[in-house]
C-alpha positions, 0 to 999 in steps of 0.5 A, a space after each residue: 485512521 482519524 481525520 487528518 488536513 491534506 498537508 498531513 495525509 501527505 508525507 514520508 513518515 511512516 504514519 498509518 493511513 497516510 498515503 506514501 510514493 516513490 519515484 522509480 523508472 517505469 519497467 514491465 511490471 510498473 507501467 503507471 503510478 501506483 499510491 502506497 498506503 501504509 496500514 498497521 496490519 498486512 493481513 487484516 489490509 488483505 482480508 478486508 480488500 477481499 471483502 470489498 470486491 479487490 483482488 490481492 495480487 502480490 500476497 504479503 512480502 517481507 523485506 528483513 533488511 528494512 523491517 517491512 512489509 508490502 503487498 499489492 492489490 487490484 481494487 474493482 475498478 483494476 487500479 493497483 495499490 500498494 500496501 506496507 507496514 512494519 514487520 
C-alpha cells in the first residue's frame, strides 16, 4: 500500500489497504466493533498474520454471490480484524 492522506485511507470503495466497516447489530459472535481491511491476496494476508504472532480464527470464506472473499484474525494483543478481498 502506498502512502495515502487520512481522507482516502477511509472509504467504501473497494481499495487495497484501505480500512473499510459495516454498521450491523451486535449478536454473540460480534460483540464489539471490528475494522475491515481489504487485502489483494486472502492467503498471503493469513500467512503473514501468522508470522507476525495473529491467529487466524475464521480461515478463508467465500461468498460467490458477491464475488468475495473474507477472513478474520486475532492480532497478539486478542483484537479481531476482518479481512476481504475479491475472488
Amino acid at each position: 500500500m502506498g502512502a495515502c492522506s487520512a481522507e482516502s485511507a477511509y472509504t467504501n470503495e473497494p481499495r487495497t489497504g484501505a480500512i473499510h466497516a459495516e454498521v450491523v447489530p451486535r449478536s454473540e459472535d460480534l460483540r464489539e466493533p471490528r475494522p475491515v481491511i481489504r487485502v489483494a491476496d486472502i492467503d498471503s494476508a493469513l500467512a503473514r498474520v501468522e508470522q507476525a504472532g495473529g491467529t487466524v480464527v475464521a480461515g478463508r470464506t467465500e461468498i460467490p454471490e458477491i464475488a468475495m472473499v473474507y477472513a478474520v484474525f486475532a492480532d497478539p494483543s486478542g483484537n479481531l480484524i476482518n479481512v476481504v478481498g475479491d475472488m
